[in-house]
N, C-alpha and C positions, 0 to 999 in steps of 0.2 A: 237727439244730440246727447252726446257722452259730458258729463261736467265732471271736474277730480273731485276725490273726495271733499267729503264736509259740503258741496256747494250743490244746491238742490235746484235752485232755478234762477241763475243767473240775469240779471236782465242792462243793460248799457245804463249809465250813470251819465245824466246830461240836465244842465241846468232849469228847462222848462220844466220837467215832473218831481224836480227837487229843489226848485226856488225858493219855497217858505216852508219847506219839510224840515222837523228838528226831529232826529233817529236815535234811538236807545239801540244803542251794539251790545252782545253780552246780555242779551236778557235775562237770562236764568244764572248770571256768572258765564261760568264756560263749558254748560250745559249741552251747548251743539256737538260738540268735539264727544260726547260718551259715548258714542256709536261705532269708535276709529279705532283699531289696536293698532296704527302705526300711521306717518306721518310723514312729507318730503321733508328732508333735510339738507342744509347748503352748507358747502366747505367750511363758509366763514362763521359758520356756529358750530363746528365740531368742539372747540376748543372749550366752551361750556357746556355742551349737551354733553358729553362725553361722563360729566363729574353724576351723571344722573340718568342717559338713556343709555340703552344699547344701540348703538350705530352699525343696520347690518344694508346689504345691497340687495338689491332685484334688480332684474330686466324688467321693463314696463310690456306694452304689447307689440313695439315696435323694435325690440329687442335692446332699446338704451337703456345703459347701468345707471340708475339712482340710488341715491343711499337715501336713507329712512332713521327716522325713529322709533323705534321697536314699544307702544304704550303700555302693550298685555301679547299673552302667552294665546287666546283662542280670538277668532275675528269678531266683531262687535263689543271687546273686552278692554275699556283703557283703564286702566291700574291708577294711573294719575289724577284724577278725576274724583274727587268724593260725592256725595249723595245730595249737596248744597251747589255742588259746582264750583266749587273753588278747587283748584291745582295746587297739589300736593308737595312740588317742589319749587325752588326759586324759579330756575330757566324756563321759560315757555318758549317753543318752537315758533318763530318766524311764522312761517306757516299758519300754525292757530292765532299768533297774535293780528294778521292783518283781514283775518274772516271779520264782518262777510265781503269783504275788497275781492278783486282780482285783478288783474294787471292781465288784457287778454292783446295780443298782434293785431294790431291796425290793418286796413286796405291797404293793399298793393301800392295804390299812387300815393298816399302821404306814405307811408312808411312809419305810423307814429301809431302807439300801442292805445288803447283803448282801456279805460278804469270800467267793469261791472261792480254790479253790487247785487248779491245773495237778495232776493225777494223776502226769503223764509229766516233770513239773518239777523232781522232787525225790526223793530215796532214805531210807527210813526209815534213822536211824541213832542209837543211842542216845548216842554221842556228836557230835551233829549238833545242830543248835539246837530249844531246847525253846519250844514255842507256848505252853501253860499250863503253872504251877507247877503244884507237890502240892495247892494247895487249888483249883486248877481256875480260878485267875485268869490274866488275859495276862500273857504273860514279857515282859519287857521289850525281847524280840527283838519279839514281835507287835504291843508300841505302838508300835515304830517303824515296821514296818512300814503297821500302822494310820495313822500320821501322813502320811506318803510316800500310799497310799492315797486320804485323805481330802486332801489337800493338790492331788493329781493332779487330782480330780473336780470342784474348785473353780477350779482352775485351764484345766481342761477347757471349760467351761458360757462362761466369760470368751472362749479363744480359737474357742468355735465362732459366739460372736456378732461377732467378729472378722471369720472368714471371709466370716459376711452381711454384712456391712458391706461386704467389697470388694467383693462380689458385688452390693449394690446400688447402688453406686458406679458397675460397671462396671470397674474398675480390671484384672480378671484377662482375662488371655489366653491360646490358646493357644501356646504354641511348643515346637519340637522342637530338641533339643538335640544337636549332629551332633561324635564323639569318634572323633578316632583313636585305637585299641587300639597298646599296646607293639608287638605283632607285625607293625602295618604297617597292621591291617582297620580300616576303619571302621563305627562302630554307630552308630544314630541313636535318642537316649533320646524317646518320643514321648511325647502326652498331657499334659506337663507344662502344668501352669498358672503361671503368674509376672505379674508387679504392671508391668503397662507406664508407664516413667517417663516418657513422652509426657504421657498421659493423668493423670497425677499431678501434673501440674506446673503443667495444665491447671484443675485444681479452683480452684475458690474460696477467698479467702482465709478468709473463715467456716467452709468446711468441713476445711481446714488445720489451724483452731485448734483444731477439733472431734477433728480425727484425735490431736494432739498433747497437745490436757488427756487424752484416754481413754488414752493410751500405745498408742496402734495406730502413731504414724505413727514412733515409734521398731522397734519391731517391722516395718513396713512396709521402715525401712530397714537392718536388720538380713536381712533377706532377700533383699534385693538385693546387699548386699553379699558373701551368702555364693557369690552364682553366681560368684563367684574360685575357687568349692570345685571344682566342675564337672569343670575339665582337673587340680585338684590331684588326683583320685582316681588318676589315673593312674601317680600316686608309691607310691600303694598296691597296686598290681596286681603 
C-alpha cells in the first residue's frame, strides 16, 4: 500500500485501541517533516504560504495538477526545519500541521471518510493528549483536530478543481529552476510546473472575470508572486 508523504504506517483511529491512550504529537517538535523537500498545498493557504514558500505544481501519478510547497532545492532537503525541529517561519502548511491525522474516503455504503492515525507519528503517553474522555466521547483535542481534517478535504476538492482549470486553460508549464548553492555549486530544481504570465495575460476578458469571481485568479497570483521565495531559500541553508 502507497501512503503520501510524511505517513509511514497509517492505521484506522477508532475508540476501542484508543479509549485510555493519551498521545504526544510532535515528538521531536517537527522532526517527522525533515525528510520532505516539499509538501500538498490548498488554495486556501496560498495567500500566507506565498509570503514564505515557493508555490510550484506537479502532476501526481495520475496525472492530476497539485500545487505544493517547495521546502529545499534537493529531495530529502527541507530548508525550514532546524536541527532542534522547530520551523523557521511563522506559516506551517496544513499539511504538516494535521500529521499524524489523515482524513482517508470511507466505504462505499456510508459514504463517510474515515480519520487514520500515523503509527510512527506519535508516542503513547499518559500525560500526552487524550482522544476520548472517560465516557468514550472525542476530547476536545480530537474536534479540533476533526475540524482542521474536515476543513482540509473541503478545501482540497476546491483547489484540485483549480489545478484543472489551469490545466484546461493551458496556463501551466514547464520550467527548471537553476540555484546557486551557498558553497559555490549549482543545482537545477526540474519538473516544476508554474502559471506562464504570457499566456495569462493573453486570455480573454470573460475568462478573466471567470478566474476572479471563483477566487482562482487571486490564487493564480499569489503563486507567482511567491517564485521571490526560490533564491530566498537560500537564506535558509
Amino acid at each position: 500500500m502507497t501512503f503520501p508523504v510524511l505517513y509511514k504506517n497509517p492505521i484506522p483511529l477508532n475508540k476501542e485501541a484508543f479509549a485510555s491512550v493519551g498521545i504526544k504529537t510532535w515528538m521531536n517538535g517537527l522532526s517527522f517533516a525533515a525528510g520532505t523537500h516539499q509538501v500538498p498545498a490548498l488554495g486556501t493557504e496560498f495567500a500566507e504560504g506565498c509570503l514564505h514558500y515557493p508555490i510550484v505544481f506537479a502532476r501526481d501519478a495520475a496525472g492530476v495538477i497539485v500545487p505544493l510547497f517547495l521546502l529545499g532545492y534537493r529531495e530529502g532537503e527541507n530548508l525550514y526545519l532546524n536541527k532542534e525541529g522547530k520551523w523557521l517561519v511563522s506559516y506551517i502548511p496544513a499539511y504538516v500541521r494535521r500529521y499524524p491525522f489523515i482524513l482517508a474516503e470511507g466505504n462505499a455504503a456510508t459514504n463517510e471518510a474515515q480519520v487514520w492515525i500515523d503509527r510512527d507519528g506519535f508516542v503513547q503517553d499518559e500525560a500526552g493528549e487524550r482522544l476520548f474522555d472517560d465516557a468514550g466521547e472525542n476530547s476536545p483535542y480530537l474536534d479540533r483536530v476533526f475540524n482542521l481534517l474536515r476543513d482540509s478535504m473541503a478545501a482540497q476538492k476546491i483547489t484540485l478543481a483549480f489545478g484543472a482549470r489551469l490545466q484546461e486553460l493551458e496556463l501551466l508549464v514547464e520550467q527548471v529552476a537553476n540555484v546557486t548553492l551557498n558553497d559555490g555549486s549549482q543545482y537545477a530544481v526540474q519538473g516544476l510546473l508554474m502559471v506562464d504570465e504570457a499566456k495569462l495575460n493573453q486570455l480573454e476578458d470573460t475568462v478573466i472575470l471567470e478566474l476572479f469571481r471563483s477566487g482562482y485568479l487571486g490564487w493564480i497570483h499569489c503563486h507567482l508572486l511567491s517564485q521571490a521565495n526560490l533564491q530566498g531559500l537560500l537564506s535558509l541553508q
